[in-house]
C-alpha positions in Angstrom: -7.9 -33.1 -2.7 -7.6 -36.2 -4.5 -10.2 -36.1 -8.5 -11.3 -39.8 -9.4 -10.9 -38.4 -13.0 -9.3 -36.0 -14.8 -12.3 -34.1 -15.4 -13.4 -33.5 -12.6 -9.6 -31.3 -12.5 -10.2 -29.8 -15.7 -13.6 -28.7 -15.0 -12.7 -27.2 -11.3 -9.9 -25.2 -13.5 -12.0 -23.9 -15.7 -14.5 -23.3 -12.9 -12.0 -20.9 -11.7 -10.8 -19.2 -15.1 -8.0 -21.0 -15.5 -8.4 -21.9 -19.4 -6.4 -22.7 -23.0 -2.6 -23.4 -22.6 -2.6 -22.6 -18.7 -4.8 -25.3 -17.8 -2.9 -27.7 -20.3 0.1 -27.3 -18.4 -1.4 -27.4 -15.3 -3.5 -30.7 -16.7 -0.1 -32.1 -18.2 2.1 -31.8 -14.8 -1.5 -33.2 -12.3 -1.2 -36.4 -15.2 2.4 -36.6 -14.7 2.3 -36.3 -10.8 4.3 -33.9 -10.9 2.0 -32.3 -7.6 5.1 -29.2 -7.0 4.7 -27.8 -10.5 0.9 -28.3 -10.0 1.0 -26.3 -7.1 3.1 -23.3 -8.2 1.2 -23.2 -11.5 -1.5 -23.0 -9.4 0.2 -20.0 -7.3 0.8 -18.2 -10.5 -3.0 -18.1 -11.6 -3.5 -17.1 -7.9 -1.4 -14.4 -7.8 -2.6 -12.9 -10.9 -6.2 -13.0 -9.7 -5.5 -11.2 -6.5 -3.4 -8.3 -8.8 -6.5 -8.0 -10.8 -8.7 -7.8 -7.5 -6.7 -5.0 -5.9 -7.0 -3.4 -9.6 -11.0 -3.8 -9.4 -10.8 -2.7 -5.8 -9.1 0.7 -6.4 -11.5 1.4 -9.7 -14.5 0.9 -7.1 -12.8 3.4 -4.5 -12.4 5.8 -7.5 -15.9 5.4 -8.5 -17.3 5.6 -4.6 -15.8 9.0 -4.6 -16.6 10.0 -7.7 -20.8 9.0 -6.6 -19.4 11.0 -3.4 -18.6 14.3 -4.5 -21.1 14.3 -7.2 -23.8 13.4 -4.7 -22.4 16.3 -2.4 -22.2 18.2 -5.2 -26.4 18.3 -5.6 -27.1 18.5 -1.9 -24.6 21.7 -2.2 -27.3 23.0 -5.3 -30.3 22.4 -3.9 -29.4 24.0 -0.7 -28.5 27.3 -2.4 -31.7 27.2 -4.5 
């Protein structure tokens, strides 16, 4: 994907939370064409996000069973009234 400016880069970053010092390095190497460090800075912020997906993803599986055995719990209590 080649930008035509600069910001059209920085805005796309911050698009996708990348922000502050991270996307000054990232902005610094793209500006130097230095494309490999680009692209494992890039990883980096990638990997991160996708740690903090599977950490959203197990508090929603906590929470689905939680709405689970609660729900269970008051179809248990108004069977027995």
């Amino acid at each position: 994907m080649a930008f035509t400016e600069e910001n059209n880069f920085s805005e796309c970053l911050s698009d996708i939370g990348i922000c502050g010092k991270e996307s000054a390095e990232i902005l610094n190497a793209y500006s130097e064409c230095d494309i490999p460090e680009v692209l494992d800075l890039l990883k980096k912020h990638r990997k991160a996000v996708l740690c903090e997906s599977h950490k959203l993803e197990k508090q929603i599986d906590c929470l689905d069973y939680l709405i689970y055995r609660f729900e269970k719990e008051i179809g248990t209590n108004t069977e027995r009234r």
